[in-house]
BADO-832426 format. One record per residue (C-alpha): residue number from 1; x, y, z; residue in one letter. Coordinates in Angstrom, 1 decimal. Layout:
<pts>
<NUM <X Y Z> "a">
...
</pts>
This chain:
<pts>
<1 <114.0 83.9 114.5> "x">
<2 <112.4 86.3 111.7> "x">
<3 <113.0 89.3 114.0> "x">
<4 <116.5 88.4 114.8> "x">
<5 <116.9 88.3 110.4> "x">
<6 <114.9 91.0 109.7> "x">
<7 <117.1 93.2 112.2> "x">
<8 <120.3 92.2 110.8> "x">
<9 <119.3 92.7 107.6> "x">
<10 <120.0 88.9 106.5> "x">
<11 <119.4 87.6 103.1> "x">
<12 <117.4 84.2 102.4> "x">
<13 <114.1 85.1 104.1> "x">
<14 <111.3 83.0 102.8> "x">
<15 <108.1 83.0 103.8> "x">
<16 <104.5 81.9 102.1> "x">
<17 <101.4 83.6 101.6> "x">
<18 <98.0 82.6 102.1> "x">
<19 <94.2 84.6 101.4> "x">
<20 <92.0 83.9 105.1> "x">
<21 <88.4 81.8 103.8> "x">
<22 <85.7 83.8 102.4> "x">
<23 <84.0 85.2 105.4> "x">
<24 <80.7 83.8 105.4> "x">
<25 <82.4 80.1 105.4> "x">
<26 <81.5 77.7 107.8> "x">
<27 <83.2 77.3 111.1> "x">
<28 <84.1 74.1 111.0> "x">
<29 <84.9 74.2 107.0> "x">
<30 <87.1 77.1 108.2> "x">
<31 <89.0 75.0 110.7> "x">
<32 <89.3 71.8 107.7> "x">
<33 <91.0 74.6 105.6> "x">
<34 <93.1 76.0 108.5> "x">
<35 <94.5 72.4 109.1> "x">
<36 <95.2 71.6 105.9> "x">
<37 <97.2 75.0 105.1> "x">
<38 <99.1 74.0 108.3> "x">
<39 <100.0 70.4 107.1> "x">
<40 <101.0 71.6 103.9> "x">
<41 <103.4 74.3 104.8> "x">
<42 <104.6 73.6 108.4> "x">
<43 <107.4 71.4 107.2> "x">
<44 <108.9 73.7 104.5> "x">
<45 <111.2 75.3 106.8> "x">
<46 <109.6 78.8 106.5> "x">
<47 <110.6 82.2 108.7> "x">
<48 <107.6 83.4 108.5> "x">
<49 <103.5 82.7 107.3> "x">
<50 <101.7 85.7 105.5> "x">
<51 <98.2 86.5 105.8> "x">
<52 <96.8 88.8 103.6> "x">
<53 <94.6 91.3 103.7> "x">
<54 <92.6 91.2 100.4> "x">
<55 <90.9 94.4 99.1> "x">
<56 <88.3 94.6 95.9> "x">
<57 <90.5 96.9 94.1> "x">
<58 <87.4 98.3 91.6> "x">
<59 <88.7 101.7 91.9> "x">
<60 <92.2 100.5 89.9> "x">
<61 <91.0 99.6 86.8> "x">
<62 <88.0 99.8 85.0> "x">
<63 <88.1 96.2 83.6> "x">
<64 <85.6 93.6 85.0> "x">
<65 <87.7 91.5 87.8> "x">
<66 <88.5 87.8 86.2> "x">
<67 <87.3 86.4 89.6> "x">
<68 <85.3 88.1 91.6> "x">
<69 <85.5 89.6 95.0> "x">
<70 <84.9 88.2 98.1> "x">
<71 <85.2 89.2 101.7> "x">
<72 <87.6 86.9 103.6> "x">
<73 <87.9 86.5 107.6> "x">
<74 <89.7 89.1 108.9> "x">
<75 <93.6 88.2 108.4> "x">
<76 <94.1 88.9 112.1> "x">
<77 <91.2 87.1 113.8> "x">
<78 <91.7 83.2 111.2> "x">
<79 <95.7 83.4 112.7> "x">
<80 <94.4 84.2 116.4> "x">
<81 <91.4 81.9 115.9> "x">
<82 <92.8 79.0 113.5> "x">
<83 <96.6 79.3 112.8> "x">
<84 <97.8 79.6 116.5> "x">
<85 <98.5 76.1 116.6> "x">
<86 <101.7 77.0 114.3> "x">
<87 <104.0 78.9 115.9> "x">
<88 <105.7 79.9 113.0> "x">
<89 <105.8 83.6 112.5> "x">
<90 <102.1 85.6 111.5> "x">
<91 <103.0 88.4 109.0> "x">
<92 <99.6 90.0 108.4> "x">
<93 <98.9 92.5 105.9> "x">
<94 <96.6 95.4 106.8> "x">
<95 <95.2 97.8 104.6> "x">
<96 <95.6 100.7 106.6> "x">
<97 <92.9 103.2 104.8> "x">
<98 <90.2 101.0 106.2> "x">
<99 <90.4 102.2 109.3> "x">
<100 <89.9 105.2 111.4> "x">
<101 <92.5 106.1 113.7> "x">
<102 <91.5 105.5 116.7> "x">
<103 <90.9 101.3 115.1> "x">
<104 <93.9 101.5 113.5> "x">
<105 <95.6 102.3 117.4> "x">
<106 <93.7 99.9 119.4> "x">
<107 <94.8 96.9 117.0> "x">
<108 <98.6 98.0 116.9> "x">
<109 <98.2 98.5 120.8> "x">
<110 <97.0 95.0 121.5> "x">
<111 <99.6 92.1 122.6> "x">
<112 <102.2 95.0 123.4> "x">
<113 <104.4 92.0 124.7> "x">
<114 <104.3 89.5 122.0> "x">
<115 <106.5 90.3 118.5> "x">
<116 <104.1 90.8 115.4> "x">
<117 <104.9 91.5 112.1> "x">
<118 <102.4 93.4 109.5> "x">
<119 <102.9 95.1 106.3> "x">
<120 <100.9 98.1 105.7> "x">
<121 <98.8 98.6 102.4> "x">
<122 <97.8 101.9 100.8> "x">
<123 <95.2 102.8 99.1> "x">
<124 <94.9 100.5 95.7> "x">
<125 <94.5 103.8 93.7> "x">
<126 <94.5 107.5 93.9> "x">
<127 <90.3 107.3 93.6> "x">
<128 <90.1 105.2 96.9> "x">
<129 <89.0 106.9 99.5> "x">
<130 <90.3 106.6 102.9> "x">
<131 <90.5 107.5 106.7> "x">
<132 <93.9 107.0 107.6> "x">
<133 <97.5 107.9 105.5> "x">
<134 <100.1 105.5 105.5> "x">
<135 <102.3 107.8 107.1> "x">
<136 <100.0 108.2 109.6> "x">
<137 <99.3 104.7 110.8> "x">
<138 <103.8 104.7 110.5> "x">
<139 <103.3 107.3 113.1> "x">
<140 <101.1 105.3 115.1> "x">
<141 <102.9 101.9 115.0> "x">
<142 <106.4 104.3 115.9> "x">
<143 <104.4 105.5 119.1> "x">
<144 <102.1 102.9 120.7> "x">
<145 <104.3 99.3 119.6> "x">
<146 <108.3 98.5 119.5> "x">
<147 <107.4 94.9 119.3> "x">
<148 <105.4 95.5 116.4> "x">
<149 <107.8 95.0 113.3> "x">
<150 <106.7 96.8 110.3> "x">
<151 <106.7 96.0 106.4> "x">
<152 <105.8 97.9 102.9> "x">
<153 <104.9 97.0 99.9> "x">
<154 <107.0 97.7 96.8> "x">
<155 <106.3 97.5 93.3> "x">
<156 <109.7 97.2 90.8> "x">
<157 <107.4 97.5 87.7> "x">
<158 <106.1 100.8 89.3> "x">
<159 <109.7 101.8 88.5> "x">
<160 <109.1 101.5 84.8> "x">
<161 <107.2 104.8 84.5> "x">
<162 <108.1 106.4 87.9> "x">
<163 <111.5 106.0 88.0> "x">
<164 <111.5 106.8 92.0> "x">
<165 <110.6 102.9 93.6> "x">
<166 <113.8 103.0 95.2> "x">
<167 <112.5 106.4 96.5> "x">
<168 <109.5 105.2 97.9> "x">
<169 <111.2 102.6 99.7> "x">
<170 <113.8 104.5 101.8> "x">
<171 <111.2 107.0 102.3> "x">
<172 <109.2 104.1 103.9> "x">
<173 <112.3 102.5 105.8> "x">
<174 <112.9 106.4 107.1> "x">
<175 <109.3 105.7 108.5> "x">
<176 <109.9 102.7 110.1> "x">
<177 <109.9 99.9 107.9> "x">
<178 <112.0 96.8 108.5> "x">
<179 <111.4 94.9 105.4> "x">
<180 <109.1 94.8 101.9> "x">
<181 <107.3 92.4 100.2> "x">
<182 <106.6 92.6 96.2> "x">
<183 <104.3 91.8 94.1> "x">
<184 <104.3 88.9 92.2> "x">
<185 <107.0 88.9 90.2> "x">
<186 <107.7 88.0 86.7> "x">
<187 <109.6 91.1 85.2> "x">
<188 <112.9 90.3 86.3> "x">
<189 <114.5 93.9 84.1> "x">
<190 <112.5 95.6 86.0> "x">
<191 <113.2 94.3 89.5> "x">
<192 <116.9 94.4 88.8> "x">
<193 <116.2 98.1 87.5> "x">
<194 <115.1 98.8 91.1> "x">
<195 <117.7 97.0 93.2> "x">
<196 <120.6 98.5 90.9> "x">
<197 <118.7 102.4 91.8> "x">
<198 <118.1 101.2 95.3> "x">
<199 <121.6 99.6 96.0> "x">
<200 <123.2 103.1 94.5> "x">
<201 <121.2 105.3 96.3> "x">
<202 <121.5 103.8 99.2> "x">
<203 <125.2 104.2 99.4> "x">
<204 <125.4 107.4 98.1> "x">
<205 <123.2 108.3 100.8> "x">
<206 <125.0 105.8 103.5> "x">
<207 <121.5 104.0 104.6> "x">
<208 <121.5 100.9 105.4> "x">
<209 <119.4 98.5 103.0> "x">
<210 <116.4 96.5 104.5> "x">
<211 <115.6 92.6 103.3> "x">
<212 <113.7 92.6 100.5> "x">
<213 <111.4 89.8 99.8> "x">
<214 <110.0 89.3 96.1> "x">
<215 <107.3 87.8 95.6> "x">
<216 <106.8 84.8 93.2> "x">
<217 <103.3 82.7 92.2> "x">
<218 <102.6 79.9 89.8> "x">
<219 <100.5 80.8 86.8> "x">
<220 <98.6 77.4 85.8> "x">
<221 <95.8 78.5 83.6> "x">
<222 <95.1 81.3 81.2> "x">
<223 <92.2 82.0 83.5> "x">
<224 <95.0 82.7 86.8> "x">
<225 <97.5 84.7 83.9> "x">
<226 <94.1 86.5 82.8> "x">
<227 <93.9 87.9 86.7> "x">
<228 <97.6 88.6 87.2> "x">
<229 <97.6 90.6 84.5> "x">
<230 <94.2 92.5 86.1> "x">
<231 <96.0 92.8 89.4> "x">
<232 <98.5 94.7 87.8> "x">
<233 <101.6 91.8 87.8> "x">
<234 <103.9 93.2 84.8> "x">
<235 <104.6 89.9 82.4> "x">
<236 <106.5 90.8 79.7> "x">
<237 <105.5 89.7 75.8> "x">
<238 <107.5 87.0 75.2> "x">
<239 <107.2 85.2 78.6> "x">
<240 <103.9 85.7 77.8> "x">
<241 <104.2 84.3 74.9> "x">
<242 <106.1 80.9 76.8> "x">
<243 <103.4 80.5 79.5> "x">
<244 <100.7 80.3 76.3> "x">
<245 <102.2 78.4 74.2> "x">
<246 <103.8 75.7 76.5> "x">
<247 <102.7 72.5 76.6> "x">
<248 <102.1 72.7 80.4> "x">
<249 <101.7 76.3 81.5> "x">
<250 <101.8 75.3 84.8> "x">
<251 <105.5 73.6 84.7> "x">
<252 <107.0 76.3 82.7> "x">
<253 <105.9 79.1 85.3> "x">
<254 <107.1 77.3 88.0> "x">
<255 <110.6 76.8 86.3> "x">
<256 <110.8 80.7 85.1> "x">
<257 <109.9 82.1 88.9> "x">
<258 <112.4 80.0 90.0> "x">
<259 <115.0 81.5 87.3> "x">
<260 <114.1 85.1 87.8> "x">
<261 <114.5 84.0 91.6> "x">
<262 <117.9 82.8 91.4> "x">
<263 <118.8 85.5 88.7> "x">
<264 <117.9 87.8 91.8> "x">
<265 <119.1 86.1 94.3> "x">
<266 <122.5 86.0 92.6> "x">
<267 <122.6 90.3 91.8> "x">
<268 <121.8 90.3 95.9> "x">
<269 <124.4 88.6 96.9> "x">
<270 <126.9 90.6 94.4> "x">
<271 <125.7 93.7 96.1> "x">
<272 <124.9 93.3 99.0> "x">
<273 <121.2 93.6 98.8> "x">
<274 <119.5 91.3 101.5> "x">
<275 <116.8 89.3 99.1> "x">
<276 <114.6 86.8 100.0> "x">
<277 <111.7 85.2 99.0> "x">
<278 <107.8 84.9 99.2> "x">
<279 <105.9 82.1 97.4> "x">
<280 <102.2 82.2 97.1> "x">
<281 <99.4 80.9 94.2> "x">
<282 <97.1 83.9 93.6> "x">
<283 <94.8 80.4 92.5> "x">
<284 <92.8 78.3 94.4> "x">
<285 <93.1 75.4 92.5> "x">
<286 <95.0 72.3 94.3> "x">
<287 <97.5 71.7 91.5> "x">
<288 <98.5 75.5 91.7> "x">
<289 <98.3 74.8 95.4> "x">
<290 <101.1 72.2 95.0> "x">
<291 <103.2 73.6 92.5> "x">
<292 <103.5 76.7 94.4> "x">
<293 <104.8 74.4 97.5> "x">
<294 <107.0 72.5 95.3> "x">
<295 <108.2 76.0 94.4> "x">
<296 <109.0 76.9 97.6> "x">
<297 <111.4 73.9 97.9> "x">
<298 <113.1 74.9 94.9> "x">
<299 <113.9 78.2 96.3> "x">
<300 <115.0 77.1 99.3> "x">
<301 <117.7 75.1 97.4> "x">
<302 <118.8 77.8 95.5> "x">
<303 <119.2 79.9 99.1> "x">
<304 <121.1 76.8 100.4> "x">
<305 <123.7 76.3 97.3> "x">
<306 <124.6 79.9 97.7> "x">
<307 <125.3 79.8 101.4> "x">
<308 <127.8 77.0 100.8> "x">
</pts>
């Protein structure tokens, strides 16, 4: 059960991402895509199925977006409407500053009996205007749900410049978070940076540390780096410089998320630090599709050589 790990604080969670069809789609297209998400992750073995909640972002960067954006179905309303079939566990991500308070408390209300999981997501920059504070909608969940379990986001490259991810993220566990989720992840000195801060300062302090899951996606084109790179995914020069000149970019991302994963995997386990995993292709292409499956298997072994 994803509660029962998230609440002992187990390492090995993995779980998969998916973006909810562009709103306007067709019913009945909606459902062909629903069904074929569900065949093609049901058997992996997965704790947990996230739905995101995709934002346009303009306000982060002045840049023209590679691809642009386009409303999807509410995350909320394609699992209630299309995934619950599959009972495997809903993890929907909700960005929080779209909503007043009084929204934002009816929806974490709802279903008071079932167990949900959501991750909350701030504002995409300090430009964006919005109606309701993370803390706030903390506050909220704290009050009105206990079966609701809550998530953050956390970004290791933030830690770069700021120095204070590690911060962040007690500050957000303090609040009521159970778990976090990265972004994709392709700097692996910088996400061992922040779990070496994080595994210091949590002892020092004598907090307990929560699961964290980092996030990993296939790059298969210059076109998907081209938009990683606008969504604000650090990749350093020279893996860079791999992915572009390999002779099949798609293959060689594949087989350096999965050694940054196990690289990670590995400093968890010799700390203590309760890591698991998220797989997802930012891509919409089938062959990123597949590979980003096929990565999921690979993680999975790499979880299951280390338990043995």
């Amino acid at each position: 059960m994803l509660k029962q790990k998230i609440a002992d604080r187990q390492s090995g969670i993995l779980t998969y991402g998916i973006t909810p069809p562009k709103w306007n789609t067709d019913a009945e297209k909606v459902l062909e895509i629903s069904q074929k998400q569900i065949a093609r992750l049901q058997h992996l073995g997965l704790d947990g199925l996230i739905v995101y909640d995709v934002q346009e972002e303009a306000d982060r960067v002045e840049e023209e977006r590679p691809f642009p954006y386009l409303r999807t179905i509410d995350p909320n309303v394609y699992c209630k409407t299309y995934l619950r079939q599959w009972d495997v566990p809903k993890i929907i991500y909700r960005c929080v500053g779209n909503n007043t308070e009084a929204e934002f408390a009816e929806w974490v209300a709802a279903d008071p009996e079932q167990d949900r999981f959501s991750v909350f997501v701030g504002a995409s920059s300090s430009k964006q205007q919005v109606r309701l504070r993370l803390p706030d909608a903390y506050r909220l969940t704290r009050s009105l749900n206990g079966n609701l379990t809550m998530g953050g986001v956390v970004i290791p490259e933030r830690h770069i410049q700021k120095q204070d991810e590690h911060v962040r993220t007690v500050t957000k566990t303090i609040d009521g978070c159970k778990f976090f989720v990265t972004q994709a992840t392709y700097n692996v000195e910088a996400s061992k940076n922040f779990l070496s801060d994080y595994y210091y300062h949590c002892r020092q302090q004598q907090i307990e540390m929560v699961p964290i899951l980092f996030n990993l996606a296939p790059c298969g084109s210059h076109k998907t780096l081209q938009f990683m790179k606008w969504l604000g995914i650090s990749i350093p020069r020279w893996l860079e410089n791999e992915l572009v000149h390999s002779h099949d970019i798609l293959d060689k991302s594949v087989a350096l998320s999965r050694d940054i994963f196990a690289e990670l995997f590995e400093f968890g386990l010799e700390k203590g630090i309760p890591i698991g995993c998220s797989v997802e292709s930012v891509s919409t292409r089938k062959v990123e599709i597949e590979a980003s499956v096929q990565l999921v298997k690979e993680v999975k072994a790499i979880m299951e050589s280390n338990r043995s």
